[in-house]
C-alpha positions in Angstrom: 11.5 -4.9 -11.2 8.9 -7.6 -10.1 10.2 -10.8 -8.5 8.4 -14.0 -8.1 10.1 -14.5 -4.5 10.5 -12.2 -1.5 14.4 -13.5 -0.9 14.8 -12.3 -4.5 13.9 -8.9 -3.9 15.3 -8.8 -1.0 19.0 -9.4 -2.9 18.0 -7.0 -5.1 16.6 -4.4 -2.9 20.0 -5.1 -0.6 22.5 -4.6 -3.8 20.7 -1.4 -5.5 21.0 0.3 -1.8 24.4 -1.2 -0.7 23.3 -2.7 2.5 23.7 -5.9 4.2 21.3 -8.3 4.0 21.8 -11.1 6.2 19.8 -14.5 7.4 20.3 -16.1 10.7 19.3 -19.5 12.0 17.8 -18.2 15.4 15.9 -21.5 16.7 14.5 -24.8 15.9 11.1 -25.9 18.1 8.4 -28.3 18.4 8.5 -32.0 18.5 9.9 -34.2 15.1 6.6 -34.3 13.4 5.8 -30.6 13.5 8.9 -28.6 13.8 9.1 -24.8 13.1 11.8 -22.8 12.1 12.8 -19.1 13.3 15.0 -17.2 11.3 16.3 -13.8 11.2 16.8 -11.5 8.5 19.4 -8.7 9.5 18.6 -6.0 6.6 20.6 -3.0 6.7 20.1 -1.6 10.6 16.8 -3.3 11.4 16.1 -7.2 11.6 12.8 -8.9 10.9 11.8 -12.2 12.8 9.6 -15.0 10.8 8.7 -18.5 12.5 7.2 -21.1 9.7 7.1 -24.7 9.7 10.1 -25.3 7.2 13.6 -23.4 6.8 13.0 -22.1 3.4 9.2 -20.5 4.0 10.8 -18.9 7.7 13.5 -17.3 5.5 11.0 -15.9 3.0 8.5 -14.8 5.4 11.4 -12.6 7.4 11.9 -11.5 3.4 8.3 -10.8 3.0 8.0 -8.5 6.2 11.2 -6.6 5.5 9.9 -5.7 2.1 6.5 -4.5 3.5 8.3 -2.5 5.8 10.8 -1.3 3.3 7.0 -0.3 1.1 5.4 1.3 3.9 8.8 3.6 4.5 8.4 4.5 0.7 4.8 5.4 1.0 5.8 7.6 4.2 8.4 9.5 2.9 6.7 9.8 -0.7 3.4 11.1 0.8 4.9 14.1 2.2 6.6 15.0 -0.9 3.6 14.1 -3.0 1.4 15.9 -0.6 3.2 19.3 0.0 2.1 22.7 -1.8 4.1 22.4 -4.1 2.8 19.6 -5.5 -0.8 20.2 -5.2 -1.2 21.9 -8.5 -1.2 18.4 -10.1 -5.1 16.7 -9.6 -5.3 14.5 -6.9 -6.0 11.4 -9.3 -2.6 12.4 -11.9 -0.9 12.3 -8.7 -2.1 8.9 -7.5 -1.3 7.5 -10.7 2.0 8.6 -10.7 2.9 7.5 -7.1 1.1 4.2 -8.3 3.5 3.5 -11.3 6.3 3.9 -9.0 4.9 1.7 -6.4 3.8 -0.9 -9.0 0.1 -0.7 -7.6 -2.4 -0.7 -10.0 -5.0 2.1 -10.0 -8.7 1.1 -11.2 -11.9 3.6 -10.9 -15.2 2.3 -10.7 -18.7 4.2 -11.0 -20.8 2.6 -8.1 -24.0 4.9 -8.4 -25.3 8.0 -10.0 -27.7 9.3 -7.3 -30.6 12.1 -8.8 -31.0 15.0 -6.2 -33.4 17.6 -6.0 -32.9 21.1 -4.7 -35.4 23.7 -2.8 -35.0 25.5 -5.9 -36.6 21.7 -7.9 -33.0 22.1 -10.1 -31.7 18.4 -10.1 -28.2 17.5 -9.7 -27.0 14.0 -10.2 -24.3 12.9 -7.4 -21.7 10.6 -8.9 -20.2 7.9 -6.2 -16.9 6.2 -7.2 -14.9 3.5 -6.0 -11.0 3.6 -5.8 -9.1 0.5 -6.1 -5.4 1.3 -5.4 -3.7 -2.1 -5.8 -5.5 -5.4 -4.3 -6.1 -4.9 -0.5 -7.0 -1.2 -0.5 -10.4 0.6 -1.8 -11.3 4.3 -1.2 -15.4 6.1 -2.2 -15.8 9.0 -3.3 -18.5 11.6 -4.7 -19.1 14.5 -6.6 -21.2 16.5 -8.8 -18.9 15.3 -12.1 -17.6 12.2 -12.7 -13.7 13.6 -12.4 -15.1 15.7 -9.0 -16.1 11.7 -7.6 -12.6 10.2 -8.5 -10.7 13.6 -7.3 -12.4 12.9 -4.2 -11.6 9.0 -3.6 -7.7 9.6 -4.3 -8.0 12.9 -1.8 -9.5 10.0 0.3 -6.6 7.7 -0.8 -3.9 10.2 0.4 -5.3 11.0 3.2 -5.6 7.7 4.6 -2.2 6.5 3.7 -0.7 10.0 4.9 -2.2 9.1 8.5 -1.3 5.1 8.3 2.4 5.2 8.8 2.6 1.5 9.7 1.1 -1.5 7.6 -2.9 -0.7 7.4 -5.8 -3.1 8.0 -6.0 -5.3 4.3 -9.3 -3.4 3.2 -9.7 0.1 4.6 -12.4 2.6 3.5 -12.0 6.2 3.9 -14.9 8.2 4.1 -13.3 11.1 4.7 -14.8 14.4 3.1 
C-alpha cells in the first residue's frame, strides 16, 4: 500500500502489526518568529526524535525516520533469507526483482558500454558494463562477457552492498565489488 504521507503509513504500519504508535509534544524553542517544534514518535519499543519549524512537519519527520528504520529492518532480515543456500539457485537479478516488488522499489537495468577486448590468442571478447538502478537513491555496475553475466553481476553487487549496510546507506552508493 503506498501512502502520500509518512503519519499515514505510520497508522497503517502501527495497525497491520498491532503496536502502539504514539506522538509526543517534547519541546517548543526559538524566539516567536522562528520557532521549532520537537516531537516524539513512540512506535512500538523504539521512539524517533524530529525537530522542524512547524508542529505538523516535526510530527511527520519523526514518521518519516521510523519508517526508514522500519525499511532498513526489512532489508536486514530479508537479505539473509534472500541470500542463504537455499535460495541461491534463483539468478541473482530474479531474486532482486522479487525482493523489489515487495519493497515497492523499482528495478531498472541500463547498458553503459560494450567494451571490445583482445586476447594473446587475437580471439575478441566484447565486455558488457551495466548499470543497476534499484529504486531512486541507489545504483550498482556491473560486467560480464553476456549481457545477463553484466546484470547478474550488478544485483550480486546490489546484495552485497545492502547485506553489509545494516543501517540507512549514503543516498548514492556504488559497489564495485567483484
Amino acid at each position: 500500500m503506498q501512502h502520500d504521507s509518512p503519519i499515514k503509513a505510520i497508522q497503517d504500519l502501527a495497525r497491520r502489526n498491532q503496536i502502539f504508535a504514539e506522538y509526543r509534544f517534547e519541546k517548543e524553542s526559538g524566539s516567536a518568529h522562528s520557532k521549532m517544534y520537537t516531537i516524539r514518535l513512540h512506535l512500538g519499543d523504539k521512539d524517533y526524535v524530529a525537530t522542524e519549524r512547524t508542529f505538523k512537519l516535526a510530527q511527520r519527520s519523526a514518521a518519516q525516520l521510523a519508517l526508514d528504520d522500519h525499511r532498513n529492518l526489512r532489508l536486514t532480515n530479508t537479505y539473509e533469507h534472500e541470500l542463504s543456500p537455499v535460495n541461491c539457485q534463483q539468478s541473482p537479478t530474479v531474486a532482486l526483482h522479487a525482493w523489489a516488488s515487495r519493497n515497492h522499489l523499482s528495478v531498472h537495468y541500463v547498458l553503459l558500454k560494450e567494451q571490445f577486448l583482445s586476447t594473446s590468442t587475437n580471439r575478441s571478447h566484447i565486455l558488457f558494463h551495466y548499470r543497476l538502478y534499484l529504486g531512486h537513491d541507489f545504483y550498482f555496475d556491473g560486467h560480464g562477457t553476456t549481457h545477463q553475466q553484466a546484470r547478474n553481476n550488478c544485483a550480486w553487487n546490489a546484495f552485497y552492498f545492502l547485506r553489509q549496510t545494516p543501517q540507512s546507506p549514503p543516498s548514492t552508493p556504488q559497489s564495485n565489488y567483484p
